[in-house]
C-alpha positions in Angstrom: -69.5 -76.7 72.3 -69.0 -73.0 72.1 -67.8 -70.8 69.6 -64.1 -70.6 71.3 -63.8 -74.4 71.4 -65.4 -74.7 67.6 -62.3 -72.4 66.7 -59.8 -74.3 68.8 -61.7 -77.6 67.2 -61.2 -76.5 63.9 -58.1 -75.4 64.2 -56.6 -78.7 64.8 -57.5 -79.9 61.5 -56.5 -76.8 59.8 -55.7 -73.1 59.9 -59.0 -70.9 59.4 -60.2 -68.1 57.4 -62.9 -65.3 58.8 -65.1 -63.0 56.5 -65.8 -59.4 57.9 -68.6 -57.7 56.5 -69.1 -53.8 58.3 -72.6 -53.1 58.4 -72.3 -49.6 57.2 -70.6 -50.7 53.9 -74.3 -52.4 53.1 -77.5 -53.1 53.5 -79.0 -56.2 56.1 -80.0 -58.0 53.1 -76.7 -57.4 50.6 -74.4 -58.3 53.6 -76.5 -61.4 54.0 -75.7 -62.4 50.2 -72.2 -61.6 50.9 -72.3 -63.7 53.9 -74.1 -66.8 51.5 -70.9 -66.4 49.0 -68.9 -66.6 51.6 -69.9 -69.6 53.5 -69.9 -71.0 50.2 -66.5 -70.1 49.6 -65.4 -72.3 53.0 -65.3 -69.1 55.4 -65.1 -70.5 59.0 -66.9 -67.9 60.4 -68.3 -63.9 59.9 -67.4 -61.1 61.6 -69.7 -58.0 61.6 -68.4 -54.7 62.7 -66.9 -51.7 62.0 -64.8 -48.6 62.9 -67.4 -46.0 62.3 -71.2 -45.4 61.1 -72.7 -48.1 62.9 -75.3 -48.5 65.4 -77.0 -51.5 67.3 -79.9 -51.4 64.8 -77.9 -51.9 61.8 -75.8 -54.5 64.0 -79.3 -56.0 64.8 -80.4 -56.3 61.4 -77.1 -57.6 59.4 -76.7 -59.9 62.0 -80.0 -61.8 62.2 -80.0 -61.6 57.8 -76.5 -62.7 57.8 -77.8 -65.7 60.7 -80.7 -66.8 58.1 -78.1 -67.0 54.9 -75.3 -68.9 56.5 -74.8 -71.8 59.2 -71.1 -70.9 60.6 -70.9 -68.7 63.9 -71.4 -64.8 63.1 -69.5 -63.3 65.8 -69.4 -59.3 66.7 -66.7 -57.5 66.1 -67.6 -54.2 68.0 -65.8 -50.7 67.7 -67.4 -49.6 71.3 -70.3 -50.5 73.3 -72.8 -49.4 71.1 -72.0 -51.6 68.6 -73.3 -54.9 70.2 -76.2 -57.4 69.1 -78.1 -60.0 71.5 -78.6 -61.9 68.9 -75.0 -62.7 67.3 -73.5 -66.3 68.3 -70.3 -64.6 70.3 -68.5 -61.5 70.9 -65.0 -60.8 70.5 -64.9 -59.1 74.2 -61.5 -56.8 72.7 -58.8 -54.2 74.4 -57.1 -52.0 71.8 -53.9 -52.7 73.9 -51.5 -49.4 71.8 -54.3 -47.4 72.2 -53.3 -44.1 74.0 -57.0 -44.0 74.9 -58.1 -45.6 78.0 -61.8 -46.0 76.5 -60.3 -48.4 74.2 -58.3 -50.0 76.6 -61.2 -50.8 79.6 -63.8 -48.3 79.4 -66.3 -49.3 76.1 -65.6 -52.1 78.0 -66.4 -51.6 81.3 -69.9 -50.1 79.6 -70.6 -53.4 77.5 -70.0 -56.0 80.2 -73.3 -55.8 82.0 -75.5 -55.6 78.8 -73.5 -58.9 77.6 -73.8 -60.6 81.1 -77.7 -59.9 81.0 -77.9 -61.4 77.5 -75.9 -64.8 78.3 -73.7 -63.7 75.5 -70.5 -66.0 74.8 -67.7 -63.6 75.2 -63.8 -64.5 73.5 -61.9 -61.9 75.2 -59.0 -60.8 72.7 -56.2 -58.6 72.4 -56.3 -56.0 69.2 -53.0 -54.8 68.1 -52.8 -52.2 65.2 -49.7 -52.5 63.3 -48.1 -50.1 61.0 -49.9 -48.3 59.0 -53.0 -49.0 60.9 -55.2 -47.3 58.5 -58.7 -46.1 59.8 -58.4 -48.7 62.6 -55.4 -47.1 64.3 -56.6 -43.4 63.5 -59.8 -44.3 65.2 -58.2 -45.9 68.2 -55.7 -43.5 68.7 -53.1 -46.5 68.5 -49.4 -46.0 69.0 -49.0 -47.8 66.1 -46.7 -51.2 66.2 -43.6 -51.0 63.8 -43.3 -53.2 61.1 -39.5 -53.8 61.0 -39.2 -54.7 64.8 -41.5 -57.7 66.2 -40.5 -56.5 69.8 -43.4 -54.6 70.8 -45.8 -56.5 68.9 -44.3 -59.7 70.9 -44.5 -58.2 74.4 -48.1 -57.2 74.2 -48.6 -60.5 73.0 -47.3 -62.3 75.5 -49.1 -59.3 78.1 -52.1 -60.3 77.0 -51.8 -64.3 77.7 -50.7 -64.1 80.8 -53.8 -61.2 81.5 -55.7 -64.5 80.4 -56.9 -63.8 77.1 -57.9 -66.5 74.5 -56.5 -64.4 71.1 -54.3 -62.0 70.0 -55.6 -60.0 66.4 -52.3 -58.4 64.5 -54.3 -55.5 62.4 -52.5 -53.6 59.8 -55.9 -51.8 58.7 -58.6 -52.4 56.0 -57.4 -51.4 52.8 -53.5 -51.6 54.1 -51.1 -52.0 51.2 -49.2 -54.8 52.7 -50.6 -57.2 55.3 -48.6 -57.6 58.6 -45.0 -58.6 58.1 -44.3 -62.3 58.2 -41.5 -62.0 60.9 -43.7 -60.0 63.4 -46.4 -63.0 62.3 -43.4 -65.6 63.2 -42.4 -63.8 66.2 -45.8 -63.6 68.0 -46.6 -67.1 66.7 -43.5 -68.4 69.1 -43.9 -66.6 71.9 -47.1 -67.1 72.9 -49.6 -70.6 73.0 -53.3 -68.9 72.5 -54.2 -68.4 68.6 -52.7 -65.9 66.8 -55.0 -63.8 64.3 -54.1 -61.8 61.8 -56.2 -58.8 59.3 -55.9 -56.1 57.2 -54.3 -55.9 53.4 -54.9 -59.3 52.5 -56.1 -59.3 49.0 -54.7 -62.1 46.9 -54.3 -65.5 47.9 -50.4 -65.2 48.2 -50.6 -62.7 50.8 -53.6 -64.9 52.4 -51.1 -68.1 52.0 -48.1 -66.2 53.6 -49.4 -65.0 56.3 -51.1 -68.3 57.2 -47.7 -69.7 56.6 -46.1 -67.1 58.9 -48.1 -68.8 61.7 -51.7 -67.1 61.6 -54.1 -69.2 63.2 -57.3 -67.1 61.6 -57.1 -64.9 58.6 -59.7 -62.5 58.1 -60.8 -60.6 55.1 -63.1 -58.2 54.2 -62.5 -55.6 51.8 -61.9 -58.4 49.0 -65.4 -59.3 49.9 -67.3 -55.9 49.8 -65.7 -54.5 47.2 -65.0 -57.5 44.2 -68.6 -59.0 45.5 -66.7 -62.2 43.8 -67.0 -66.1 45.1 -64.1 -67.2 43.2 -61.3 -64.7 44.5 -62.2 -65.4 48.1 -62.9 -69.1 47.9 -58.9 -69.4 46.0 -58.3 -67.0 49.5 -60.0 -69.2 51.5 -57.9 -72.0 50.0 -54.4 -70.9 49.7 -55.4 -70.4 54.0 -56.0 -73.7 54.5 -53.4 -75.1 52.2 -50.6 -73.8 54.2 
């Protein structure tokens, strides 16, 4: 079984939370003991990446100490090309969709697809949507930024990127977002489309983590909560109040 089909496994006994740890925010070795807390905590899986700072050495490194600290999938969350690792379990193989940059789009892309083909990695091509206010994430990628009071857009890039065949669709409102993404936009995606829905950014409490789940998340991801309170307990009542709902 691959990493897709553990998700999709998973999912069908409950919905499932992912712990991203940048590798510029830490050392190999503290992002390692973050990664150990976490998997304690019941984290389904870790996400390394970032939006800036980080090259395939640091990648390299946090990846193979987060692989010797934990058992669950650690799966690459890349900002571009350079930002890959042979020796992660899978790659989320992502188009900024609202990006008004066509690097974002195809061409990191287009640059990363032979490397991963000659390393056999297992690619989960997804669709990553940046949602008012976006934070770092949407200044980065030059996103046209979704709005949160309408679910329209976000819903027909959603449903763009099933039918373009792709196996998830990430709402981002932005590391260190005040508010996560807005339940109905949550709701709205969740209907339209059949291929897991997850959703990021501003989740810091486990009634935000609770309601978005219960909005129709599939995967909720948190990382700031991690890096910065460095604390099992707030992340494993995250964790929980996920797969409560």
């Amino acid at each position: 079984m691959n990493v897709y089909e553990s998700i999709l496994e998973r999912r069908r006994a409950a919905r499932l939370h992912m712990t991203l740890l940048d590798p510029d925010k830490q050392s190999a070795t503290e992002a390692a003991t973050l990664a150990a807390e976490a998997g304690r905590a019941g984290t389904d899986a870790i996400m390394v990446g970032g939006s800036t700072g980080v090259t395939q050495d640091k990648v390299d490194g946090t990846v193979l100490a987060i692989k010797e600290a934990v058992r669950v999938p650690v799966i690459l969350f890349p900002a571009s090309a350079a930002n890959l690792s042979p020796h992660a379990d899978a790659l989320y193989f992502m188009s900024l969709l609202n990006s008004r940059d066509p690097r974002l789009i195809v061409g990191e892309q287009r640059l990363a697809a032979p490397i991963v083909k000659a390393w056999g990695l297992e690619t989960i091509p997804m669709a990553y949507l940046v949602v008012e206010p976006g934070m770092r994430a949407g200044e980065i990628g030059d996103a046209e930024l979704i709005s949160r009071k309408s679910p329209t857009v976000a819903v027909q890039y959603a449903l763009a990127a099933q039918m373009l065949g792709m196996k998830l669709v990430y709402l981002e409102a932005g590391s260190g977002s005040p508010e996560p993404v807005p339940a109905k936009v949550i709701q709205a995606v969740r209907k339209a489309i059949d291929i897991p829905v997850v959703v990021g950014g501003g989740i810091r409490t486990p009634e935000a983590a609770k309601a978005v789940a219960a909005a129709g998340a599939d995967v909720v991801v948190t990382g700031t909560i991690v890096e910065v309170a460095r604390e099992g307990d707030a992340l494993r009542r995250i964790i929980e109040a996920v797969k409560a709902a």
